[in-house]
PDB file of N, CA, C and O in Angstrom, chain B, residues numbered from 101:
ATOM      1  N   UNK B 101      -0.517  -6.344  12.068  1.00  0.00           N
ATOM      2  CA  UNK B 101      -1.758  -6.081  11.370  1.00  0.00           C
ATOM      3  C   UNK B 101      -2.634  -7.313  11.453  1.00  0.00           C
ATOM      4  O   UNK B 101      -2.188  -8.458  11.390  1.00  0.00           O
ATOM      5  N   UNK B 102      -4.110  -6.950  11.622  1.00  0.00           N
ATOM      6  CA  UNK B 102      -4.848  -8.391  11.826  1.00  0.00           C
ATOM      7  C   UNK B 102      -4.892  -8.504  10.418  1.00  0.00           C
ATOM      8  O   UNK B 102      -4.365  -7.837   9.527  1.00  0.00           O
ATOM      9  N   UNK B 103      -5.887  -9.832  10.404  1.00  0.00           N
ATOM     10  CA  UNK B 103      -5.846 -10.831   9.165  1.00  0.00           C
ATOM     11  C   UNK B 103      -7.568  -9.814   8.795  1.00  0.00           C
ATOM     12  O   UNK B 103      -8.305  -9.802   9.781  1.00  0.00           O
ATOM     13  N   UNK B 104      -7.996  -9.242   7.840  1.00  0.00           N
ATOM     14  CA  UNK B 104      -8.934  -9.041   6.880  1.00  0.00           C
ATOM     15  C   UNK B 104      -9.929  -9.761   6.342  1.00  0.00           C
ATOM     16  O   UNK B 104      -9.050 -10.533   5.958  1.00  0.00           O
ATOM     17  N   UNK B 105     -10.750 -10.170   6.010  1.00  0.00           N
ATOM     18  CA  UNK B 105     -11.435 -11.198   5.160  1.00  0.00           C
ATOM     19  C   UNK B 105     -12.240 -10.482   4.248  1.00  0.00           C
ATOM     20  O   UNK B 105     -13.142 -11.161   3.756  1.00  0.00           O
ATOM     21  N   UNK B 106     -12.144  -8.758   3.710  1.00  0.00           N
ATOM     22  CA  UNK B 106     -12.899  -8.219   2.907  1.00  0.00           C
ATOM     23  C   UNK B 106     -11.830  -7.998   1.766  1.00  0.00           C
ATOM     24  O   UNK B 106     -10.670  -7.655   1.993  1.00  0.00           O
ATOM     25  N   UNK B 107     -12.312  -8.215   0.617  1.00  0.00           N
ATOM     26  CA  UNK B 107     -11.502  -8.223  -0.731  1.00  0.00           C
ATOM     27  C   UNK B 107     -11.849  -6.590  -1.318  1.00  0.00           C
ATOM     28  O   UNK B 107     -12.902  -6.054  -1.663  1.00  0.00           O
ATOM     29  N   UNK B 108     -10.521  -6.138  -1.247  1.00  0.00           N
ATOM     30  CA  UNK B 108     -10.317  -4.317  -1.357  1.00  0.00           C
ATOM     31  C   UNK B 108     -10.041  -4.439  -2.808  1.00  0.00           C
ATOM     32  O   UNK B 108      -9.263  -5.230  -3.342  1.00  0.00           O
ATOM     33  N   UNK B 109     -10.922  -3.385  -3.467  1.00  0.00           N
ATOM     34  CA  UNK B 109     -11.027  -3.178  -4.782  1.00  0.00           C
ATOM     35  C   UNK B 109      -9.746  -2.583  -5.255  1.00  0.00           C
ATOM     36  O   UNK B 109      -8.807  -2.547  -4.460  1.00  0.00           O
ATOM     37  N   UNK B 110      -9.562  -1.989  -6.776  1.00  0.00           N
ATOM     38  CA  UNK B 110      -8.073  -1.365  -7.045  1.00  0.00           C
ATOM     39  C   UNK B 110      -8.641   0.162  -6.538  1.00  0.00           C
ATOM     40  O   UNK B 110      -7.750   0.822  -6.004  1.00  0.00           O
ATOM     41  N   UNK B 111     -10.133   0.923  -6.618  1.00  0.00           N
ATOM     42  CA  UNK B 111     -10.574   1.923  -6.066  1.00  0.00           C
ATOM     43  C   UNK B 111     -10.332   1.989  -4.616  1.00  0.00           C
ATOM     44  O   UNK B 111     -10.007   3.079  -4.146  1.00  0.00           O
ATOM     45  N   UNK B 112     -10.458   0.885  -3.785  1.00  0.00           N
ATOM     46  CA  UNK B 112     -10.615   1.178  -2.672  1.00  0.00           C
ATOM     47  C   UNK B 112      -8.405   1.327  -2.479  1.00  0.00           C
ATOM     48  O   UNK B 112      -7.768   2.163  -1.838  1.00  0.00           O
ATOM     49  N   UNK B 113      -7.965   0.333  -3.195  1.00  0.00           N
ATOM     50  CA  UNK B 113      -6.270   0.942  -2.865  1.00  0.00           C
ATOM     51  C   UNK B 113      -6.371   2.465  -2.773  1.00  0.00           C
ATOM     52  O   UNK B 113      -6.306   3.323  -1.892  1.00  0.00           O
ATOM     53  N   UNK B 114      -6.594   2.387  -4.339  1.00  0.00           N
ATOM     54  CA  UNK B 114      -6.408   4.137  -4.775  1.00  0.00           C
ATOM     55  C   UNK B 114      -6.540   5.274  -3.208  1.00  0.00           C
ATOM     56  O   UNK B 114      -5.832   5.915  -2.431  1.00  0.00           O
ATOM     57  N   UNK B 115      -7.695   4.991  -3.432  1.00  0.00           N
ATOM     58  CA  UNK B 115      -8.228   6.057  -2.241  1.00  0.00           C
ATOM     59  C   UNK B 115      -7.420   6.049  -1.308  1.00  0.00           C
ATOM     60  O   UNK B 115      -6.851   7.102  -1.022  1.00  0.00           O
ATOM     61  N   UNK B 116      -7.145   4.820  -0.560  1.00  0.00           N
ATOM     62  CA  UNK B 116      -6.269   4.649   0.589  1.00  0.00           C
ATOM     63  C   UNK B 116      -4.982   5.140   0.497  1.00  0.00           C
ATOM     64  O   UNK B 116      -4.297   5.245   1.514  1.00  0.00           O
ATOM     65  N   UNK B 117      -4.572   5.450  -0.571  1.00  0.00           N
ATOM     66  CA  UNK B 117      -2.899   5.446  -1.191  1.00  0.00           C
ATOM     67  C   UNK B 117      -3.229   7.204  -0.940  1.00  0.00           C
ATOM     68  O   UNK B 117      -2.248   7.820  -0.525  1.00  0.00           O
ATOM     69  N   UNK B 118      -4.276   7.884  -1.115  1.00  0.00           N
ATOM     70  CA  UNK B 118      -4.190   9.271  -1.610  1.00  0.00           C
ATOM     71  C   UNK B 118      -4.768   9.950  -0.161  1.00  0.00           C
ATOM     72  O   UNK B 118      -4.801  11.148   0.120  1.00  0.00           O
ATOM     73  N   UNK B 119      -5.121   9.040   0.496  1.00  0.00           N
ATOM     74  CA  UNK B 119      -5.428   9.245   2.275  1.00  0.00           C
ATOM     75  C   UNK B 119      -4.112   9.671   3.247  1.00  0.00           C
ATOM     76  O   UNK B 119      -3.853  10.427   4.183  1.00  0.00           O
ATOM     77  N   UNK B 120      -3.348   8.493   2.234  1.00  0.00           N
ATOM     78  CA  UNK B 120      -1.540   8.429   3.215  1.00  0.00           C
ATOM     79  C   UNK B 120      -0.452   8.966   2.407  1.00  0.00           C
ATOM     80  O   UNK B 120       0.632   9.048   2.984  1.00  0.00           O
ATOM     81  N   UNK B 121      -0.521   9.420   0.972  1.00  0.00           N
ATOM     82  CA  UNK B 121       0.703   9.433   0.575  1.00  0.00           C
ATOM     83  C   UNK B 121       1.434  10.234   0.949  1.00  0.00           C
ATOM     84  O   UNK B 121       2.595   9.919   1.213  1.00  0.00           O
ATOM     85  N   UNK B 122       0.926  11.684   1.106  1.00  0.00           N
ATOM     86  CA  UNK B 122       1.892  12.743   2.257  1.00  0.00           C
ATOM     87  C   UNK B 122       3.004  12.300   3.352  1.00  0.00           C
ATOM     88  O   UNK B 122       4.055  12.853   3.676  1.00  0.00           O
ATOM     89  N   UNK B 123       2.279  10.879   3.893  1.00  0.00           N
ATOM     90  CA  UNK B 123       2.918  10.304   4.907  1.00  0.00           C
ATOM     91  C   UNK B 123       3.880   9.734   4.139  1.00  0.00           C
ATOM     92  O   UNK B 123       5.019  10.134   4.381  1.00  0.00           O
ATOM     93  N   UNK B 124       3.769   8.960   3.328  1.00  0.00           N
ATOM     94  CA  UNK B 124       4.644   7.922   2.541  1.00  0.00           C
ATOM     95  C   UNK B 124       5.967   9.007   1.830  1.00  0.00           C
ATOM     96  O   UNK B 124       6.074  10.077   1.230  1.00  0.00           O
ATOM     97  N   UNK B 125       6.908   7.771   2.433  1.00  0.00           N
ATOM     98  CA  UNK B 125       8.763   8.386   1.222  1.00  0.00           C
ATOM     99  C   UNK B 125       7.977   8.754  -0.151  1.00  0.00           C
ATOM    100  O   UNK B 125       7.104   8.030  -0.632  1.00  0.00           O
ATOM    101  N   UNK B 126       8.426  10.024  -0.731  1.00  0.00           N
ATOM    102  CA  UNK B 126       8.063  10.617  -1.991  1.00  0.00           C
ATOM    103  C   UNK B 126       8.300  10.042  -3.161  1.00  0.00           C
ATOM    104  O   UNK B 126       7.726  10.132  -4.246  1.00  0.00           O
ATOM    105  N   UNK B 127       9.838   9.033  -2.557  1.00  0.00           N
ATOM    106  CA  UNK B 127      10.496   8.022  -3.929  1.00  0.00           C
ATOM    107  C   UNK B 127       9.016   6.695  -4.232  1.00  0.00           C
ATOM    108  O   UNK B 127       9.006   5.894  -5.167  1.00  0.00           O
ATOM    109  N   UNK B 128       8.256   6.785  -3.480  1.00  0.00           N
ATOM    110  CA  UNK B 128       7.514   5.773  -3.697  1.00  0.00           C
ATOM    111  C   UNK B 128       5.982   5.958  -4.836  1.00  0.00           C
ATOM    112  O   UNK B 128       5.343   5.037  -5.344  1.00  0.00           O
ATOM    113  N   UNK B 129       5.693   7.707  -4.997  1.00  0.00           N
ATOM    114  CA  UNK B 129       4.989   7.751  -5.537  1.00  0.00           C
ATOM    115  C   UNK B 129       4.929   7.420  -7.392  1.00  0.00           C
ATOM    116  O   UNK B 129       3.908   7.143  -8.021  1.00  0.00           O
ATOM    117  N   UNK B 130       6.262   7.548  -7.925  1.00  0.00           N
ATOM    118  CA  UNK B 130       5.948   6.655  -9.049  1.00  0.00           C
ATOM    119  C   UNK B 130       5.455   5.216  -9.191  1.00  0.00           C
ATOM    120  O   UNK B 130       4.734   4.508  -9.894  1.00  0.00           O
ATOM    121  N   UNK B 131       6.449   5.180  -7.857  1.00  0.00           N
ATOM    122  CA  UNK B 131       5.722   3.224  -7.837  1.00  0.00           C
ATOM    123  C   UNK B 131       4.377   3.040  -7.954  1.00  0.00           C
ATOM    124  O   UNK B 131       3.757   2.278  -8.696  1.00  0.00           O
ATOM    125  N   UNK B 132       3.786   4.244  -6.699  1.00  0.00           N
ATOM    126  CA  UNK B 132       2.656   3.442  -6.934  1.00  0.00           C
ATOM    127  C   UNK B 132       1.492   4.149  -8.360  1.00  0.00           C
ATOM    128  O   UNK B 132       0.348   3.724  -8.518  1.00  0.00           O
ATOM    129  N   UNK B 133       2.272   5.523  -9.456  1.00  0.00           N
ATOM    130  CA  UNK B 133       1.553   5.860 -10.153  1.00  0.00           C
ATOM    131  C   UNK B 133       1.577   4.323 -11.055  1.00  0.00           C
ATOM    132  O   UNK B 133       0.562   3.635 -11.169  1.00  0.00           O
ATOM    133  N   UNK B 134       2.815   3.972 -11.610  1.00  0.00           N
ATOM    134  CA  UNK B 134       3.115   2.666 -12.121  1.00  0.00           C
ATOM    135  C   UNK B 134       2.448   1.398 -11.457  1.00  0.00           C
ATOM    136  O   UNK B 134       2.257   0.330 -12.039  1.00  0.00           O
ATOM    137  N   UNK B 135       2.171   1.642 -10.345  1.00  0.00           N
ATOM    138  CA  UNK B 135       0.886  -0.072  -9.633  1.00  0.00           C
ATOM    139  C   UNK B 135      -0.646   0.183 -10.032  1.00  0.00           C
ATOM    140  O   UNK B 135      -1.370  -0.771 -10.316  1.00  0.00           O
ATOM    141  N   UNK B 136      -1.053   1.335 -10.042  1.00  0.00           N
ATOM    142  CA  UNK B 136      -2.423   1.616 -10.592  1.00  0.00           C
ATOM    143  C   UNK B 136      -2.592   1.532 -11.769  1.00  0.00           C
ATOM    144  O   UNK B 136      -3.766   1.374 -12.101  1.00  0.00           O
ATOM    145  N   UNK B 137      -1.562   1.595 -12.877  1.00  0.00           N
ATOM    146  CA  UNK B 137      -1.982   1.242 -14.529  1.00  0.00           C
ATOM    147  C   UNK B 137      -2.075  -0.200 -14.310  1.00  0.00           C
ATOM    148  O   UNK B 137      -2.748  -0.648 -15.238  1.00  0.00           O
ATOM    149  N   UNK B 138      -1.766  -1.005 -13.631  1.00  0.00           N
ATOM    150  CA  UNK B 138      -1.724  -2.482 -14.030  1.00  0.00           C
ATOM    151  C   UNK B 138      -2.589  -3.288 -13.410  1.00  0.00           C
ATOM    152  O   UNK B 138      -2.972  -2.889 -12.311  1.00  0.00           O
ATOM    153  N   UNK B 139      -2.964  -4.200 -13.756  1.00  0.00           N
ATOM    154  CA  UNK B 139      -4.478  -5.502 -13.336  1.00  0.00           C
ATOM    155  C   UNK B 139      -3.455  -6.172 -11.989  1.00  0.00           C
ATOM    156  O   UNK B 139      -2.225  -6.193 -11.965  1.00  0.00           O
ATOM    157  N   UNK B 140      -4.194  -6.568 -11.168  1.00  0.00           N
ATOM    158  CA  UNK B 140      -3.240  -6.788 -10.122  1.00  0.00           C
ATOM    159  C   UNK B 140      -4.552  -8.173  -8.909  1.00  0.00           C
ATOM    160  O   UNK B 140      -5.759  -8.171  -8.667  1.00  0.00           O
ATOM    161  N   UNK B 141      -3.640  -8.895  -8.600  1.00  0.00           N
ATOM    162  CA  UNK B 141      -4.051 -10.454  -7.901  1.00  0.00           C
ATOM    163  C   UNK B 141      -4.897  -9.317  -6.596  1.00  0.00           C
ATOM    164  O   UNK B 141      -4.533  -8.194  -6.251  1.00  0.00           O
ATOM    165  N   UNK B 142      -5.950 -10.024  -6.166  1.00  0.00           N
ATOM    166  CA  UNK B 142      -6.863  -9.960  -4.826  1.00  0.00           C
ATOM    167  C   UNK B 142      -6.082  -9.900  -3.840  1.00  0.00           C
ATOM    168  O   UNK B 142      -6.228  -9.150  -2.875  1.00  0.00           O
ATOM    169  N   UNK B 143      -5.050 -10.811  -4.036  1.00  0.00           N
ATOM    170  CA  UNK B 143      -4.520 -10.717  -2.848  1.00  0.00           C
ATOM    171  C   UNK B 143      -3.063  -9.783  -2.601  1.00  0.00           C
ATOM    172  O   UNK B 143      -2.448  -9.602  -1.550  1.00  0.00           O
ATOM    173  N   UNK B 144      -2.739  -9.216  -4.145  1.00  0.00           N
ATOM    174  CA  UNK B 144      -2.012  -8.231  -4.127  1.00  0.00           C
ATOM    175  C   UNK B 144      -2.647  -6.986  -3.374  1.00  0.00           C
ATOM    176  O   UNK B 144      -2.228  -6.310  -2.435  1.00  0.00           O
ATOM    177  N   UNK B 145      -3.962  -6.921  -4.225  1.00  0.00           N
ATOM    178  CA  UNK B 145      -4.583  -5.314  -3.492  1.00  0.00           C
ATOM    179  C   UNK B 145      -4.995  -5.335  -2.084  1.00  0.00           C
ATOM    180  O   UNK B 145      -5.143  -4.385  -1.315  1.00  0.00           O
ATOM    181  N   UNK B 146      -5.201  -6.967  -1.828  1.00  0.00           N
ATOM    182  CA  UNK B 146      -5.446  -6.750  -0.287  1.00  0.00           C
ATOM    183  C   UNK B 146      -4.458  -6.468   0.318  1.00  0.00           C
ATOM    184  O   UNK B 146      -4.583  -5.838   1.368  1.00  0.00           O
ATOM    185  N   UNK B 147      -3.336  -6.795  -0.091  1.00  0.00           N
ATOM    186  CA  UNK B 147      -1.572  -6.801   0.721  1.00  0.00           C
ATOM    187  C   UNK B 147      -1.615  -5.173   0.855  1.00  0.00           C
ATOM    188  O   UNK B 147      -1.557  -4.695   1.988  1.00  0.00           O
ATOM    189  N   UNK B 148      -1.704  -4.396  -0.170  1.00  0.00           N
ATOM    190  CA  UNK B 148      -1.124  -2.995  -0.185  1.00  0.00           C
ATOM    191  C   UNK B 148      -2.169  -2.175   0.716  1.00  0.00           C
ATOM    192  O   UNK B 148      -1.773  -1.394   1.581  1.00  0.00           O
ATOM    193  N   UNK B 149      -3.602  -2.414   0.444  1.00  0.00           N
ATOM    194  CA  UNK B 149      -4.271  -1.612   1.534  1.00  0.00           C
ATOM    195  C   UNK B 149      -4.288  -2.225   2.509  1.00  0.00           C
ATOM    196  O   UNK B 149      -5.288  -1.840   3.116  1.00  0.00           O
ATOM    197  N   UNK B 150      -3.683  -3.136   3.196  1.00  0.00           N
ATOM    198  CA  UNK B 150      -3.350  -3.455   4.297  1.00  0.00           C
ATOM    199  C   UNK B 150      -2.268  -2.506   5.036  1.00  0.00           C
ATOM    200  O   UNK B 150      -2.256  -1.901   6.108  1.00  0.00           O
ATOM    201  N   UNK B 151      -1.501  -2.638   4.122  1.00  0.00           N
ATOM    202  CA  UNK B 151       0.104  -1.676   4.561  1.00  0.00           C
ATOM    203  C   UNK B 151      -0.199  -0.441   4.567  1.00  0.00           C
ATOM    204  O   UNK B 151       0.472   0.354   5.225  1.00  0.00           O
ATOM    205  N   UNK B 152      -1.358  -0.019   3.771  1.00  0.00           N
ATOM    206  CA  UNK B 152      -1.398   1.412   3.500  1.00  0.00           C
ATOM    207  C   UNK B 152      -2.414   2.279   5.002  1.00  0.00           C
ATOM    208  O   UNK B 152      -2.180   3.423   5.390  1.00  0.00           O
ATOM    209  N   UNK B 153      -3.486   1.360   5.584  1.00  0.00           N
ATOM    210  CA  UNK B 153      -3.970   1.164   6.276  1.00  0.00           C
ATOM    211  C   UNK B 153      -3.534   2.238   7.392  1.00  0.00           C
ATOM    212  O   UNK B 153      -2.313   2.345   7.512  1.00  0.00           O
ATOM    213  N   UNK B 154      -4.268   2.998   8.174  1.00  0.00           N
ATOM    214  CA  UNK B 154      -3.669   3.833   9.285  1.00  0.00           C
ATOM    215  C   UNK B 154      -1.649   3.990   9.164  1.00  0.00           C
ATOM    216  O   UNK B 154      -0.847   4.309  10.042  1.00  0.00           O
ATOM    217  N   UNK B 155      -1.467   3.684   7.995  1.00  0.00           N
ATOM    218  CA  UNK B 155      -0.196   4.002   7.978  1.00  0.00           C
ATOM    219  C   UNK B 155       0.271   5.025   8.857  1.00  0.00           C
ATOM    220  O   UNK B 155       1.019   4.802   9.809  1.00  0.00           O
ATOM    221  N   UNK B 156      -0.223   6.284   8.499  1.00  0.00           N
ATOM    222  CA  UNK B 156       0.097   7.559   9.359  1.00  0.00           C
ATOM    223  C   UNK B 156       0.050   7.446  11.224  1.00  0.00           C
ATOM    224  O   UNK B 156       0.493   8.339  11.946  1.00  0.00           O
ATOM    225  N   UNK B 157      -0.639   6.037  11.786  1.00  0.00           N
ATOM    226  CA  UNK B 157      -1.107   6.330  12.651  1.00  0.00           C
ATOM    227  C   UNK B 157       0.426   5.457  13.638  1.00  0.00           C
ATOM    228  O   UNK B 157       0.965   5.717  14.714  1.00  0.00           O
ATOM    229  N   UNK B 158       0.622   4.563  12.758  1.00  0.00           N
ATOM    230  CA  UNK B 158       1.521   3.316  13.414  1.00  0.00           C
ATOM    231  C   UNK B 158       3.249   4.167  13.592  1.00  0.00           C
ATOM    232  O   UNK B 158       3.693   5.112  12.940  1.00  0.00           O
ATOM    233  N   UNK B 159       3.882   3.395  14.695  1.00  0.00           N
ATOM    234  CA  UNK B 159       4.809   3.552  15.334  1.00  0.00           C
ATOM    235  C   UNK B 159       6.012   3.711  13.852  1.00  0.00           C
ATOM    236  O   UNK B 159       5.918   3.332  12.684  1.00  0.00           O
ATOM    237  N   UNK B 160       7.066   4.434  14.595  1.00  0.00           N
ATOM    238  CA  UNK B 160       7.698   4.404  13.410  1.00  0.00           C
ATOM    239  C   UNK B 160       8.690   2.815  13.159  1.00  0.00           C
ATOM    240  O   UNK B 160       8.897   2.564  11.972  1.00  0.00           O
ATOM    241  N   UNK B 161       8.953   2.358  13.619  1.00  0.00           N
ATOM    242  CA  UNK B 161       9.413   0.964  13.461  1.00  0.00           C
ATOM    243  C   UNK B 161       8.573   0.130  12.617  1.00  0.00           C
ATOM    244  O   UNK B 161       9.063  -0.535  11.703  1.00  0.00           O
ATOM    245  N   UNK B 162       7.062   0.136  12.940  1.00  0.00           N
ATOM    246  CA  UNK B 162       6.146  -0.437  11.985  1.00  0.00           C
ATOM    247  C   UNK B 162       5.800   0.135  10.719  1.00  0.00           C
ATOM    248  O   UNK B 162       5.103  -0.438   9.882  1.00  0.00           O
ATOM    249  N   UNK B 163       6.347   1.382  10.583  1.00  0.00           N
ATOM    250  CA  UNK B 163       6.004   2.519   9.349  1.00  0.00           C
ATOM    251  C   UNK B 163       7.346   1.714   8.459  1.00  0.00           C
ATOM    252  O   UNK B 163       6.897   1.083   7.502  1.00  0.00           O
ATOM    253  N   UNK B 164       8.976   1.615   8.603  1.00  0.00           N
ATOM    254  CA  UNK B 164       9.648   1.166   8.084  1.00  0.00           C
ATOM    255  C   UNK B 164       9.624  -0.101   7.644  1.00  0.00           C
ATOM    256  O   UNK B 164      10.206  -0.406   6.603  1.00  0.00           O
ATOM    257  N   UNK B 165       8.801  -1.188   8.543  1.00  0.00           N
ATOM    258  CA  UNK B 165       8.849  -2.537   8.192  1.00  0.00           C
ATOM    259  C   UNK B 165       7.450  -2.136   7.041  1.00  0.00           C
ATOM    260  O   UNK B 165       7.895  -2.496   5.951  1.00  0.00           O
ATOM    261  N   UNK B 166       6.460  -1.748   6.879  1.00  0.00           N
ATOM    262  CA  UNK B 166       5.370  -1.219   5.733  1.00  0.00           C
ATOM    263  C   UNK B 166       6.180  -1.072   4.833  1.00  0.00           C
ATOM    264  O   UNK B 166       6.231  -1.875   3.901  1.00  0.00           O
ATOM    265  N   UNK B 167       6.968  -0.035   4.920  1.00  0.00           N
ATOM    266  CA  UNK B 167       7.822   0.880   3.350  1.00  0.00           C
ATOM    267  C   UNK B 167       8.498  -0.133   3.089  1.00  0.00           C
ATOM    268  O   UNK B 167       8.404  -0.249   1.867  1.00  0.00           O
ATOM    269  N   UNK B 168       9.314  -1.190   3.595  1.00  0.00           N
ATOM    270  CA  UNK B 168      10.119  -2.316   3.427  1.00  0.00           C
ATOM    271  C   UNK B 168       9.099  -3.222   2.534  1.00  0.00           C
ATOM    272  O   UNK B 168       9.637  -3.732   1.551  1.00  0.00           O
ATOM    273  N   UNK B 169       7.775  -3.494   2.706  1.00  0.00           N
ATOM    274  CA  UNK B 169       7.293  -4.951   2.050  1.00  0.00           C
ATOM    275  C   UNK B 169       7.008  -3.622   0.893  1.00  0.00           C
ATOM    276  O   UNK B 169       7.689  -3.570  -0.132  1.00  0.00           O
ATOM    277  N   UNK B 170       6.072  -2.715   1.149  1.00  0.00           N
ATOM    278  CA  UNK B 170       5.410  -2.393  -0.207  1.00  0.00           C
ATOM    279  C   UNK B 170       6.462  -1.986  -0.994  1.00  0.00           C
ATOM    280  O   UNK B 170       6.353  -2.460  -2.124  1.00  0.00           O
ATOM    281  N   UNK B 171       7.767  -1.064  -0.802  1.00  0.00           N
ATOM    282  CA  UNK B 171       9.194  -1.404  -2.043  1.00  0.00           C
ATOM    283  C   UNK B 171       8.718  -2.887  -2.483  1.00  0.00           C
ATOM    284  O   UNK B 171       7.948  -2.954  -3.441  1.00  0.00           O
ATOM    285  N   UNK B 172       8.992  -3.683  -2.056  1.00  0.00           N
ATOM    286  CA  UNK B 172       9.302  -5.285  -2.404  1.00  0.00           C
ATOM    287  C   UNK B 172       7.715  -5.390  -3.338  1.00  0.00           C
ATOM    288  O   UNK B 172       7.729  -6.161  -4.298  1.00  0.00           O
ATOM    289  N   UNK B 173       6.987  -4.967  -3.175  1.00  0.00           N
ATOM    290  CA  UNK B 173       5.358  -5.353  -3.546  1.00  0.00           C
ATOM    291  C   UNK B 173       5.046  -4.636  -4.689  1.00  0.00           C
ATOM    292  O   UNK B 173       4.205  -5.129  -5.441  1.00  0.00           O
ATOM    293  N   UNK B 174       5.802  -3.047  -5.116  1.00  0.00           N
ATOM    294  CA  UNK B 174       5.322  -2.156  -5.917  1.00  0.00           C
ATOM    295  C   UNK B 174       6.563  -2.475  -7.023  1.00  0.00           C
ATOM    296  O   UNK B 174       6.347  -2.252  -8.214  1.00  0.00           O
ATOM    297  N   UNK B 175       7.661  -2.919  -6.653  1.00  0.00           N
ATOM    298  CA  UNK B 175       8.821  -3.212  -7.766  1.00  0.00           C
ATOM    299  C   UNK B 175       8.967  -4.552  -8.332  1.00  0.00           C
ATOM    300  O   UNK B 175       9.628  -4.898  -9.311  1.00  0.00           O
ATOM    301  N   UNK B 176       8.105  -5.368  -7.407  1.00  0.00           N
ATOM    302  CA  UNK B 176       8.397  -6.770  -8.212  1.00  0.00           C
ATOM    303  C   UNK B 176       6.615  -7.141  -8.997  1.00  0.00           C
ATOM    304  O   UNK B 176       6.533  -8.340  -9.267  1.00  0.00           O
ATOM    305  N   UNK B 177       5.360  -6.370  -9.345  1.00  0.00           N
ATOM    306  CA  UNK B 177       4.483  -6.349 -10.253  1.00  0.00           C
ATOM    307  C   UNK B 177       4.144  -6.046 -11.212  1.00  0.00           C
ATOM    308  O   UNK B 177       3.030  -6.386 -11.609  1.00  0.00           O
TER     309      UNK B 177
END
């Protein structure tokens, strides 16, 4: 994934999250109902719509290393 320099709102996650979640493991959607109640670092929300990002579009090797950080990203905030 390239490097970003635009700071993604918690709206702009949202949206992105509800673009891909069909795509996304189903175990993940509490996580992320539980990541949207909470105030969260710039550079948290940039991390997740990064990952969330053409999710659907990327190889599946790169789809598992995604589901790998955002587990790690949605359980430890």
């Amino acid at each position: 994934m390239s490097e970003c320099k635009l700071d993604h709102s918690h709206d702009d996650v949202k949206q992105k999250y509800e673009q891909q979640k069909e795509f996304l493991p189903s175990d993940m959607g509490p996580l992320f109902e539980a990541f949207f109640k909470e105030h969260h670092t710039q550079d948290i929300l940039n991390e997740v719509f990064h990952l969330l990002k053409k999710y659907d579009l990327a190889p599946e090797d790169e789809k598992k290393s995604r589901e790998n950080r955002l587990y790690l990203v949605l359980k430890n905030v």
